[in-house]
PDB file of N, CA, C, O and CB in Angstrom:
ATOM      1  N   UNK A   1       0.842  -1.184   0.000  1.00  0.00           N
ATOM      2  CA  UNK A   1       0.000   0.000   0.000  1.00  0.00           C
ATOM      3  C   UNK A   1       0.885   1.245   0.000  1.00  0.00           C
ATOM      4  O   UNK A   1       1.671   1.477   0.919  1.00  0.00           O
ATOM      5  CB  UNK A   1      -0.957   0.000   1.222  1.00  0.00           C
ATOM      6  N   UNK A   2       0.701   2.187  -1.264  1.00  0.00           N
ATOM      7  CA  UNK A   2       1.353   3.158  -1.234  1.00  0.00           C
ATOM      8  C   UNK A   2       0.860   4.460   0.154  1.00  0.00           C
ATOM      9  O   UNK A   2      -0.262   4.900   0.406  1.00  0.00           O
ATOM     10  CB  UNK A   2       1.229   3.541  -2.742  1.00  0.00           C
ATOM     11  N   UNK A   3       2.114   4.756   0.778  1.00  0.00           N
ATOM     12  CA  UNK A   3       2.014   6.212   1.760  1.00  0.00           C
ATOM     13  C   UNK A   3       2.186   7.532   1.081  1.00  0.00           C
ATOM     14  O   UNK A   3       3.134   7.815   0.348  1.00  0.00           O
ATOM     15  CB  UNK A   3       3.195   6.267   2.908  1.00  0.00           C
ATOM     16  N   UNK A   4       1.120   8.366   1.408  1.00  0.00           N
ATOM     17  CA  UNK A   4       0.808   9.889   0.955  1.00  0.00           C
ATOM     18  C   UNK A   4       1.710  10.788   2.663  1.00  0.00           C
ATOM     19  O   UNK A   4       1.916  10.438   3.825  1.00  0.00           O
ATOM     20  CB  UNK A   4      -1.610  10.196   0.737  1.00  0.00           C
ATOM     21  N   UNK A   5       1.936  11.840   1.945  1.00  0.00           N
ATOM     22  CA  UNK A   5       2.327  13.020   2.927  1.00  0.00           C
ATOM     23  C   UNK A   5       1.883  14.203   2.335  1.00  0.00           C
ATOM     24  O   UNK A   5       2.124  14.721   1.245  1.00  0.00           O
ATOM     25  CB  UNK A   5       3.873  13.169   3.230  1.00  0.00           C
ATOM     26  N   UNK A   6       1.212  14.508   3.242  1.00  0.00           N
ATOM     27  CA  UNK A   6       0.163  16.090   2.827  1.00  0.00           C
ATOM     28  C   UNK A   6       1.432  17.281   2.327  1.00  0.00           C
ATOM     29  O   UNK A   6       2.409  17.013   3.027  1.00  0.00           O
ATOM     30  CB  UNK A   6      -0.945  16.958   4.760  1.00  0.00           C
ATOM     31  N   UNK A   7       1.633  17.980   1.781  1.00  0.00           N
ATOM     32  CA  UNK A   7       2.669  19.158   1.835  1.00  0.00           C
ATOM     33  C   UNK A   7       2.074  20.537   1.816  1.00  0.00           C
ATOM     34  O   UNK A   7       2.739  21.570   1.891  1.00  0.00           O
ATOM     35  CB  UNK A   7       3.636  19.089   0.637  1.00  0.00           C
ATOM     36  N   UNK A   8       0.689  20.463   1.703  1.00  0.00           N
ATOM     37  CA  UNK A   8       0.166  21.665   2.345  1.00  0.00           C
ATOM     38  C   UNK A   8      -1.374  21.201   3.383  1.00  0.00           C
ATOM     39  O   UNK A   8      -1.775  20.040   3.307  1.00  0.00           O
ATOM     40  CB  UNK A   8      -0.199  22.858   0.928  1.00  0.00           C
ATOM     41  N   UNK A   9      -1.903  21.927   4.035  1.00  0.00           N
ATOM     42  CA  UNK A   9      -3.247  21.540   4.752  1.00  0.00           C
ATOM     43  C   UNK A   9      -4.156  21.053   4.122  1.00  0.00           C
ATOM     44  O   UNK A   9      -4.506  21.948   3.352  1.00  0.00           O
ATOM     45  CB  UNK A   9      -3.864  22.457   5.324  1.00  0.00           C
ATOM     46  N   UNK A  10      -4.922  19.975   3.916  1.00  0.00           N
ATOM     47  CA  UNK A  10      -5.973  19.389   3.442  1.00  0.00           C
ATOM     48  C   UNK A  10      -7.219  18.907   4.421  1.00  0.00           C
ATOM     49  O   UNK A  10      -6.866  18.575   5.552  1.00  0.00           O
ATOM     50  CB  UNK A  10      -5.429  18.373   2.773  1.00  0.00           C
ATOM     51  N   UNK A  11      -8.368  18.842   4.181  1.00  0.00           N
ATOM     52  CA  UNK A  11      -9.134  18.324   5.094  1.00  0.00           C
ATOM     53  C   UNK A  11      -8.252  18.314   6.689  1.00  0.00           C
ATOM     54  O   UNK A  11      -7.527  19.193   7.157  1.00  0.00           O
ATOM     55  CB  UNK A  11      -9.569  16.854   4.480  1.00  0.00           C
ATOM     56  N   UNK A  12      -8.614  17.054   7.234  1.00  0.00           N
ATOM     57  CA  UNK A  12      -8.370  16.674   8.657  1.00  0.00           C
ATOM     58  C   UNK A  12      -6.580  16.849   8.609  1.00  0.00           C
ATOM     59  O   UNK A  12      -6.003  17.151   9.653  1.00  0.00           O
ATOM     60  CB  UNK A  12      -9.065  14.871   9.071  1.00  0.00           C
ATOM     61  N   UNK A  13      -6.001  16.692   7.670  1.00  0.00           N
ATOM     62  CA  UNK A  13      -4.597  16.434   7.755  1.00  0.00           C
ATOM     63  C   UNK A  13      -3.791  18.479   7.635  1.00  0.00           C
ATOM     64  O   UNK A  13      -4.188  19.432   6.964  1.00  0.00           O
ATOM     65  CB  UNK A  13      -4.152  15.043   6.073  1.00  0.00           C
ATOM     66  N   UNK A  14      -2.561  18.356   8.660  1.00  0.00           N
ATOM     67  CA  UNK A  14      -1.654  19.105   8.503  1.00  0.00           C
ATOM     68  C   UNK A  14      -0.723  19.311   7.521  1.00  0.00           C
ATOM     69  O   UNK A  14      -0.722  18.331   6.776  1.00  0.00           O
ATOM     70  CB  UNK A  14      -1.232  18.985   9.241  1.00  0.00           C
ATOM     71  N   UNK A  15      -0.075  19.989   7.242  1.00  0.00           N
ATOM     72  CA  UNK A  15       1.474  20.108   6.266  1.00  0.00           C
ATOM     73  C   UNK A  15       2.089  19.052   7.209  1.00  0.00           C
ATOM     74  O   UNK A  15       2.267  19.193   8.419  1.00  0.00           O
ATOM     75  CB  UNK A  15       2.558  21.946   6.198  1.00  0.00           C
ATOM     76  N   UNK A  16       2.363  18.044   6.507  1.00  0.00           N
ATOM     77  CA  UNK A  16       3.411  17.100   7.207  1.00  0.00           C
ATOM     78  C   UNK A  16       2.801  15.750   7.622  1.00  0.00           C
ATOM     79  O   UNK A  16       3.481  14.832   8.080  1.00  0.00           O
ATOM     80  CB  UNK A  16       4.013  17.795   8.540  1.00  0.00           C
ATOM     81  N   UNK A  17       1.626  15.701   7.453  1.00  0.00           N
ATOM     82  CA  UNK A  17       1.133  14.393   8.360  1.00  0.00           C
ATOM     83  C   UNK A  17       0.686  13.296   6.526  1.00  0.00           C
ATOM     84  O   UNK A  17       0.466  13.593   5.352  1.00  0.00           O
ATOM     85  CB  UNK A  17      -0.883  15.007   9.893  1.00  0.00           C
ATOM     86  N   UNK A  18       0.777  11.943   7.413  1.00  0.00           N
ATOM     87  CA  UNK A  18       0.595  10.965   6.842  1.00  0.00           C
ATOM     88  C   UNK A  18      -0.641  11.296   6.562  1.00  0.00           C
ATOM     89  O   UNK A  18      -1.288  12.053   7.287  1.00  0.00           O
ATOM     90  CB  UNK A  18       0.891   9.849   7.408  1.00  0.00           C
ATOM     91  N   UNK A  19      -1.214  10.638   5.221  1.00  0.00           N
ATOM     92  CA  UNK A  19      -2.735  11.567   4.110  1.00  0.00           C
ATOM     93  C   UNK A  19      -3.140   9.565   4.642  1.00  0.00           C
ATOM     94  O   UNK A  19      -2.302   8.667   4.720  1.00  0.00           O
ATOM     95  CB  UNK A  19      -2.373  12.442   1.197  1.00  0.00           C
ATOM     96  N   UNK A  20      -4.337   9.475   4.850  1.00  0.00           N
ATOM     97  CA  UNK A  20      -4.512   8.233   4.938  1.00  0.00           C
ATOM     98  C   UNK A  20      -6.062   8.245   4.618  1.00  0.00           C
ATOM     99  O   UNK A  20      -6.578   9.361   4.677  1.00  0.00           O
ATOM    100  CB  UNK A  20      -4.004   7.632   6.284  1.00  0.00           C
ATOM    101  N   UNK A  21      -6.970   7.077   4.254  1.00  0.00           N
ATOM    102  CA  UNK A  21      -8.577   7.066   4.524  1.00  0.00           C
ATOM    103  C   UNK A  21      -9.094   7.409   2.832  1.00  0.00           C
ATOM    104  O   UNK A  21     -10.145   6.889   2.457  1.00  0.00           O
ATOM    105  CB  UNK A  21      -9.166   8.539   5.915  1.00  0.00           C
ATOM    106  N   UNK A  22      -8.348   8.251   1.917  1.00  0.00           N
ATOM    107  CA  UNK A  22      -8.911   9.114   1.226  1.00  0.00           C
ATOM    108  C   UNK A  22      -8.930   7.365   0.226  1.00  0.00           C
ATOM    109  O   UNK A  22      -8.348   6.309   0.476  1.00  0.00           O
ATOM    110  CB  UNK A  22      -8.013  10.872   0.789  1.00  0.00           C
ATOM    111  N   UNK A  23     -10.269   7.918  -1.392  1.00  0.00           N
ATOM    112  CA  UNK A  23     -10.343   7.177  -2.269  1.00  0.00           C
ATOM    113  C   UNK A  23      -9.396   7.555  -3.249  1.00  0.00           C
ATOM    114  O   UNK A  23      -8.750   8.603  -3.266  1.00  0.00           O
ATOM    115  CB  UNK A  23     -11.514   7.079  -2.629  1.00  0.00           C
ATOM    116  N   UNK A  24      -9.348   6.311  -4.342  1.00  0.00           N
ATOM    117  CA  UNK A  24      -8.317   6.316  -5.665  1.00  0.00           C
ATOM    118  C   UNK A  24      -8.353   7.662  -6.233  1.00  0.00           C
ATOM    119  O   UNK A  24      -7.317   8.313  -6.371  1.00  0.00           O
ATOM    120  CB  UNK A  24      -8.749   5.223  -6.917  1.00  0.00           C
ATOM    121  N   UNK A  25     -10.078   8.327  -6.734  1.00  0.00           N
ATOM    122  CA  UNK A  25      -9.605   9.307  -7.115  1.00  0.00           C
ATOM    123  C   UNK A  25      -9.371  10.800  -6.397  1.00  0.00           C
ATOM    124  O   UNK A  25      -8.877  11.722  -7.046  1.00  0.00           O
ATOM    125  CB  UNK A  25     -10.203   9.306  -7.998  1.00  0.00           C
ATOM    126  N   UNK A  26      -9.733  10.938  -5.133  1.00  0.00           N
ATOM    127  CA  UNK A  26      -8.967  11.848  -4.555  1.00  0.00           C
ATOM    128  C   UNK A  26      -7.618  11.955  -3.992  1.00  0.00           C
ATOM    129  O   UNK A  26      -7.128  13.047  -3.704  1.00  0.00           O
ATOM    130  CB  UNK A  26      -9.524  12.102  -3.864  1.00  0.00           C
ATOM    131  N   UNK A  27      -6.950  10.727  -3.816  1.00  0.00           N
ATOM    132  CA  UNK A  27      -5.693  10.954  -3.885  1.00  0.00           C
ATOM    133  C   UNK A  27      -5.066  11.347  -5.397  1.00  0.00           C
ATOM    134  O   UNK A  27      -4.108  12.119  -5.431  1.00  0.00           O
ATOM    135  CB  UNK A  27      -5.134   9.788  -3.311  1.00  0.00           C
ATOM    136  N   UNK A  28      -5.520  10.901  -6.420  1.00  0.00           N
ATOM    137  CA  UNK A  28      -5.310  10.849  -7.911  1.00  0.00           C
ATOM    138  C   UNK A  28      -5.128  12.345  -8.329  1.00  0.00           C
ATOM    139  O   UNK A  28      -4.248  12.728  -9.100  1.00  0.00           O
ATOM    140  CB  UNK A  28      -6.602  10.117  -8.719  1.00  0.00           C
ATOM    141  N   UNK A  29      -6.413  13.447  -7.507  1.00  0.00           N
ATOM    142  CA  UNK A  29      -6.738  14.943  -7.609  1.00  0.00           C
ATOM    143  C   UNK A  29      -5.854  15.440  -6.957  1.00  0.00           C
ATOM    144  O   UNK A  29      -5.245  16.301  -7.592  1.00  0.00           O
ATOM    145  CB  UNK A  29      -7.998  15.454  -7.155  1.00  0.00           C
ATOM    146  N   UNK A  30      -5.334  15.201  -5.467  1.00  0.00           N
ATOM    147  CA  UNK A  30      -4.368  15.929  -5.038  1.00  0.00           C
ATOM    148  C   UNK A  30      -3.216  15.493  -5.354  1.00  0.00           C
ATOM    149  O   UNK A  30      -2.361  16.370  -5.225  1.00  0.00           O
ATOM    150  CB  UNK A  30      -4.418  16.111  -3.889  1.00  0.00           C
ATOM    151  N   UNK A  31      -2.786  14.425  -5.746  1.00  0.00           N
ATOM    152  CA  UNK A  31      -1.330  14.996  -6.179  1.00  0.00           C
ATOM    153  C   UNK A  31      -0.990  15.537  -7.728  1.00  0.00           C
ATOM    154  O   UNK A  31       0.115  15.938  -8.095  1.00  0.00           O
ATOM    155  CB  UNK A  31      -0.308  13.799  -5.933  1.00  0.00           C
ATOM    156  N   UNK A  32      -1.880  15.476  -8.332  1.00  0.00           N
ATOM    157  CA  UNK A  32      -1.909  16.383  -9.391  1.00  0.00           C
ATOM    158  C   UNK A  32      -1.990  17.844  -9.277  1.00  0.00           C
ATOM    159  O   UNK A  32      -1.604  18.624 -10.147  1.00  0.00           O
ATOM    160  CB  UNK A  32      -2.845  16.056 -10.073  1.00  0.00           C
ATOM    161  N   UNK A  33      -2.680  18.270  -7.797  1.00  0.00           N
ATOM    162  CA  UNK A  33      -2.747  19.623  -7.682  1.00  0.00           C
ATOM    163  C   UNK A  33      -1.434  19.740  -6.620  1.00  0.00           C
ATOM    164  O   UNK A  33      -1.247  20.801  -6.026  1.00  0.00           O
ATOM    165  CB  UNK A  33      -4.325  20.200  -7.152  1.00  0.00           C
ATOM    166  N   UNK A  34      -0.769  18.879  -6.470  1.00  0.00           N
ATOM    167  CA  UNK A  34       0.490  18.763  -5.787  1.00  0.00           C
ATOM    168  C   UNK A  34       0.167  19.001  -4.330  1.00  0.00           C
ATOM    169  O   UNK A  34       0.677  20.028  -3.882  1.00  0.00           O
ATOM    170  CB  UNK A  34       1.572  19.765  -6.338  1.00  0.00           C
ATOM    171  N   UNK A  35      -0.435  18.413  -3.631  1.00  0.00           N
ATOM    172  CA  UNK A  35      -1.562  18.902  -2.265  1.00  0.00           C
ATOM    173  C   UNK A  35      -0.669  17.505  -1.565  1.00  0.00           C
ATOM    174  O   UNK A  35      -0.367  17.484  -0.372  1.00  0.00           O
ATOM    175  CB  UNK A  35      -3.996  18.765  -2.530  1.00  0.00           C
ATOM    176  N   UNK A  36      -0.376  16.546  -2.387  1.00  0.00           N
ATOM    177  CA  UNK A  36       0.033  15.451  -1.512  1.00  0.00           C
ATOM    178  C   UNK A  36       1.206  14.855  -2.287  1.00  0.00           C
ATOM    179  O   UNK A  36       1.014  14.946  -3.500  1.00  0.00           O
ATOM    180  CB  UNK A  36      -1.166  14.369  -1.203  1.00  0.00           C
ATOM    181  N   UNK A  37       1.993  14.458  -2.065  1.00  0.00           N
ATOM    182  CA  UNK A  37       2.823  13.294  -2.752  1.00  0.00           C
ATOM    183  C   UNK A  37       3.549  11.843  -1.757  1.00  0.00           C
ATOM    184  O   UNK A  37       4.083  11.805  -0.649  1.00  0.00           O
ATOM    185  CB  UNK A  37       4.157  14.189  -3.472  1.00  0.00           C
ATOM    186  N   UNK A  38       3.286  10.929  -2.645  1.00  0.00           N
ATOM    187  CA  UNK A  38       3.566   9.645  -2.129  1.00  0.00           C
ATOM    188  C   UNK A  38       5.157   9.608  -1.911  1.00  0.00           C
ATOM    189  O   UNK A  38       6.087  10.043  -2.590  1.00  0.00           O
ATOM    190  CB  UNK A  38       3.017   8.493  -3.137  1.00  0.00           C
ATOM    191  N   UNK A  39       5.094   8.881  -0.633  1.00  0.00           N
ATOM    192  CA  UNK A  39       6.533   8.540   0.072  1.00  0.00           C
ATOM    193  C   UNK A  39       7.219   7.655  -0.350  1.00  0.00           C
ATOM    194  O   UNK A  39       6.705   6.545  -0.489  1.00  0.00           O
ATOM    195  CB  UNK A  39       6.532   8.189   1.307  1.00  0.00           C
ATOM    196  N   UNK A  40       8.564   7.861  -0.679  1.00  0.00           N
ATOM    197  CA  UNK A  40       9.056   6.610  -1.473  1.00  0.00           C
ATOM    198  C   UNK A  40       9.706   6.275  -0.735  1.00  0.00           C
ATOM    199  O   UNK A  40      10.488   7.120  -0.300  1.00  0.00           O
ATOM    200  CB  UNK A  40       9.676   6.592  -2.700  1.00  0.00           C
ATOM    201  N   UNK A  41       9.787   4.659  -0.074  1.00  0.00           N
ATOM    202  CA  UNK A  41      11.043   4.242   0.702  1.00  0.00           C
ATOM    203  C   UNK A  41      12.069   4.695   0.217  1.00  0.00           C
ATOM    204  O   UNK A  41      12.413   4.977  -0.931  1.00  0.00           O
ATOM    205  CB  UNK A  41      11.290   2.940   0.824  1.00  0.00           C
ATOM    206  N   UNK A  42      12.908   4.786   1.966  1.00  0.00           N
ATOM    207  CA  UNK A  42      14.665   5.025   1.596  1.00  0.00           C
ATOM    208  C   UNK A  42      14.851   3.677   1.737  1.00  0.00           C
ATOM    209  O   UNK A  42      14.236   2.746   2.258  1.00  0.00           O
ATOM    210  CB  UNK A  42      15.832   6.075   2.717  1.00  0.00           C
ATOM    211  N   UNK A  43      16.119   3.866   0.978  1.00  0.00           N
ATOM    212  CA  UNK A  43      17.005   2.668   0.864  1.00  0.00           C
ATOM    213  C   UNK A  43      17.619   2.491   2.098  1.00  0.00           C
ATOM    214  O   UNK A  43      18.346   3.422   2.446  1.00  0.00           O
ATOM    215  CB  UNK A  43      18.048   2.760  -0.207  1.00  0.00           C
ATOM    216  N   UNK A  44      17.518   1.517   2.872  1.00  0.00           N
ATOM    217  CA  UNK A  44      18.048   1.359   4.087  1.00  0.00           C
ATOM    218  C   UNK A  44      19.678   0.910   3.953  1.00  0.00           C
ATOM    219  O   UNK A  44      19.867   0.036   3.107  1.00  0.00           O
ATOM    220  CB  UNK A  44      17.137   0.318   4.839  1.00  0.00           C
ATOM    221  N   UNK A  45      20.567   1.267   4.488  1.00  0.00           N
ATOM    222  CA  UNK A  45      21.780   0.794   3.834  1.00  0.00           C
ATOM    223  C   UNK A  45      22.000  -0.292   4.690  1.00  0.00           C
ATOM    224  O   UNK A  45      21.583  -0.247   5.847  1.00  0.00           O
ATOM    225  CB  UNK A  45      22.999   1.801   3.706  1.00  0.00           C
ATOM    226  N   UNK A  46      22.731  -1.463   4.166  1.00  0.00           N
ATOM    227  CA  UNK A  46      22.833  -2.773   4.983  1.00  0.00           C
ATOM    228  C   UNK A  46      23.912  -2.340   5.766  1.00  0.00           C
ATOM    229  O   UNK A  46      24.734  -1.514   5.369  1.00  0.00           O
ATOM    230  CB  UNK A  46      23.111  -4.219   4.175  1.00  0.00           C
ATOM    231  N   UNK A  47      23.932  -2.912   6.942  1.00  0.00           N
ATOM    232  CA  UNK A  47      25.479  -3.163   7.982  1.00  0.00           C
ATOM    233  C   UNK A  47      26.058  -3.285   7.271  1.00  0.00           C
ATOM    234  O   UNK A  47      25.539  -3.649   6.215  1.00  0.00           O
ATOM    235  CB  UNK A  47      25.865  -4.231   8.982  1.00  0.00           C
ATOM    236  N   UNK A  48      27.681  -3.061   7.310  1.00  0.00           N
ATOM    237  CA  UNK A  48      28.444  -3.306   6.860  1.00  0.00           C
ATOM    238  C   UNK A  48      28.985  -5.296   8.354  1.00  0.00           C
ATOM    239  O   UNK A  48      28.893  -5.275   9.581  1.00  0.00           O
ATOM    240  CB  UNK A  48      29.319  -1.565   6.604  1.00  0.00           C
ATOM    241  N   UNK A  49      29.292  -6.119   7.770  1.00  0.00           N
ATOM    242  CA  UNK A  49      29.976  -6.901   7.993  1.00  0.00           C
ATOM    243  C   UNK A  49      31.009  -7.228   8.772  1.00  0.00           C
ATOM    244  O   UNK A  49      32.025  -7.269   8.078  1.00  0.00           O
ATOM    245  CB  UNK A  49      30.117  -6.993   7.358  1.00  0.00           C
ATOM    246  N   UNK A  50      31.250  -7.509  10.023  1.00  0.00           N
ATOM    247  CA  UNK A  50      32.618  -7.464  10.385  1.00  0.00           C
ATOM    248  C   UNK A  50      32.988  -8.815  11.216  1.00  0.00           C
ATOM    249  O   UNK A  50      32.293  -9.416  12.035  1.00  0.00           O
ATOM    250  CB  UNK A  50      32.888  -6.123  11.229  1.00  0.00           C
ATOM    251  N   UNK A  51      34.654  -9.182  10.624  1.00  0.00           N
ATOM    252  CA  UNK A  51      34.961 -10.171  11.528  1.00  0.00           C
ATOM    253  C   UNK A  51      35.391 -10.124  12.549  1.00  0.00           C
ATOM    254  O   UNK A  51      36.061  -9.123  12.803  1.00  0.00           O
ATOM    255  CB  UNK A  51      35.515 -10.802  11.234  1.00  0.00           C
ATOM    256  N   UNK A  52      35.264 -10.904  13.348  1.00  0.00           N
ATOM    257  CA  UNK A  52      35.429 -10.480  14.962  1.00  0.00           C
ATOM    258  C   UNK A  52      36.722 -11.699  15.149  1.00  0.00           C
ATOM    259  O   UNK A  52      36.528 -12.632  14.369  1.00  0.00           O
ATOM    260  CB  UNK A  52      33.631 -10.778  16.214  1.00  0.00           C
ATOM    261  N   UNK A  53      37.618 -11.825  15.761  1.00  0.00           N
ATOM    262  CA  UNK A  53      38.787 -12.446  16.030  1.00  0.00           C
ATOM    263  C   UNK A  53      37.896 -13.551  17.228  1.00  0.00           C
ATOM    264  O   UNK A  53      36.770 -13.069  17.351  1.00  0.00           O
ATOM    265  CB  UNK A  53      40.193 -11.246  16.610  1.00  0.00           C
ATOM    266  N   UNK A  54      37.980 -14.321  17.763  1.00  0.00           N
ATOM    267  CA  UNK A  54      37.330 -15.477  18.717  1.00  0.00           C
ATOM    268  C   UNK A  54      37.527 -16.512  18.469  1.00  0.00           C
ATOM    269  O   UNK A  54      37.055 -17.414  19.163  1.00  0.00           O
ATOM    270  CB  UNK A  54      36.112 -15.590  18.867  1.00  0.00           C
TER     271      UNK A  54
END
């Protein structure tokens, strides 16, 4: 399931808060009016590896 983040005030939601509840085509309307855009995972970077002497 794709995550929305409001970037200006909408309904119930702030600048900044997770956009959640809404249908296909009102999320579809606001980010076309740029009101919301979807969160793209970060790339989590893996540990790096290490050998331990034992």
């Amino acid at each position: 399931m794709k995550t929305y983040i409001a970037l200006q005030p909408v309904g119930r939601f702030e600048k900044g808060d997770i956009v959640g509840g809404l249908s296909d085509d009102q999320i579809k309307r606001l980010e076309a009016d740029k009101i919301i855009e979807e969160v793209k995972p970060s790339a989590q970077p893996k540990p790096k590896e290490v050998k331990t002497d034992g």
